[in-house]
C-alpha positions, -999 to 999 in steps of 0.1 A, spaced: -74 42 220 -59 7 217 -35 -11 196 -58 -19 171 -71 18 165 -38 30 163 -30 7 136 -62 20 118 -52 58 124 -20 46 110 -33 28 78 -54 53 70 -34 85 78 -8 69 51 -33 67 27 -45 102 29 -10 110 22 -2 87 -6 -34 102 -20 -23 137 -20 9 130 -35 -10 106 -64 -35 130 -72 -14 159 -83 6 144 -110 -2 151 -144 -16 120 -165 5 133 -190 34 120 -164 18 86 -152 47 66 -174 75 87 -161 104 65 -145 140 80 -135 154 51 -153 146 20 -178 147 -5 -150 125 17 -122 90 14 -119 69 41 -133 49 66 -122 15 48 -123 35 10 -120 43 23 -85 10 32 -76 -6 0 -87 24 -21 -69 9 0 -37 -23 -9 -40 -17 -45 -53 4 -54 -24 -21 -41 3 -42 -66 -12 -14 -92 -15 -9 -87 25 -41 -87 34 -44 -123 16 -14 -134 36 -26 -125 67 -57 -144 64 -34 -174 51 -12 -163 82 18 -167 60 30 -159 25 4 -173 -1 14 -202 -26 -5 -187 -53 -15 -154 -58 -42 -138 -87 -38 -103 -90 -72 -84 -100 -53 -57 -107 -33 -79 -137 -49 -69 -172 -62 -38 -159 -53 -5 -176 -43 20 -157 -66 50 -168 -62 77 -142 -49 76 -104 -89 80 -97 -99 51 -119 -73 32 -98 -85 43 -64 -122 32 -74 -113 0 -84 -93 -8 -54 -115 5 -28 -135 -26 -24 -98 -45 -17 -92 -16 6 -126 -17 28 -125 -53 34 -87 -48 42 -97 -21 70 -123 -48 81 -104 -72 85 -79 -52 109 -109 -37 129 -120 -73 135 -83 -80 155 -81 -76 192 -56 -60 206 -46 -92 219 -44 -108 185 -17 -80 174 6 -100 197 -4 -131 195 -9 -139 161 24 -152 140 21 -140 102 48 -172 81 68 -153 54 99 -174 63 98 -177 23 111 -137 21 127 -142 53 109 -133 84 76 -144 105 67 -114 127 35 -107 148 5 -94 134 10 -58 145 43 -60 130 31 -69 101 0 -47 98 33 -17 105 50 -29 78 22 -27 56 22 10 61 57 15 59 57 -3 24 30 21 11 47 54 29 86 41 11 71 39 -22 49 69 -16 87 90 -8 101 78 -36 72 86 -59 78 126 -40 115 117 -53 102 110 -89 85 141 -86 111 161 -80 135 146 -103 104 149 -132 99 189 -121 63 178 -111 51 202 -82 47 183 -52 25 188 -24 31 192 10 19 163 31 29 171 64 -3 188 74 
């Protein structure tokens, strides 16, 4: 297994938890938020899946990009499995993209977000793409708890 596949394995195994913590919460709780300013429930999910898409953008760009279109803006949030549908497309071609990166290129490439403050390395970027989603993903367990939801366990 190289660098690349364990970035996969990575991706993906941090989506299948994500996933099992989304999918047990309530509809009825999908605009929960600890707090007026916080994110809610279902605003946390979509920032998740948003940003993936956001990053995968940027790397092709290999830097932040100047513009950005969401096509997740003026989308209603129905259901976390509406939201997965529509965002698998973003997500496939993500996963492509990554599979098409030698080892090599995890090194060598530079990805510019001097803008937010850093330029790192491809695989240090493609890392903190999962970290991002796995941070959010613990505070939504967090939001859970504080909302009574039951949560599941996702260290399998």
């Amino acid at each position: 297994m190289n660098g690349t596949d364990l970035v996969i394995l990575n991706l993906e195994e941090v989506r299948r938890r994500s996933i099992k913590v989304w999918s047990v919460i309530p509809l009825t709780m999908l605009d929960w938020r600890p707090d007026a300013q916080a994110l809610s429930i279902k605003e946390m999910i979509r920032h998740i899946l948003d940003s993936e898409h956001y990053y995968h953008l940027a790397i092709l760009n290999s830097g932040s990009l100047s513009s950005y279109d969401s096509p997740f803006d003026n989308r209603e949030f129905s259901s976390v499995e509406d939201e997965l549908i529509f965002a698998q497309m973003y997500r496939e071609q993500f996963l492509n993209t990554v599979k098409s990166f030698t080892p090599e290129d995890l090194s060598n490439i530079k990805i510019n977000r001097s803008d937010v403050g850093y330029v790192r390395t491809l695989g240090d970027m493609l890392m903190r793409i999962a970290y991002h989603e796995s941070v959010h993903t613990g505070q939504l367990l967090d939001y859970m708890r504080t909302a009574g939801i039951d949560r599941p366990r996702i260290w399998d």
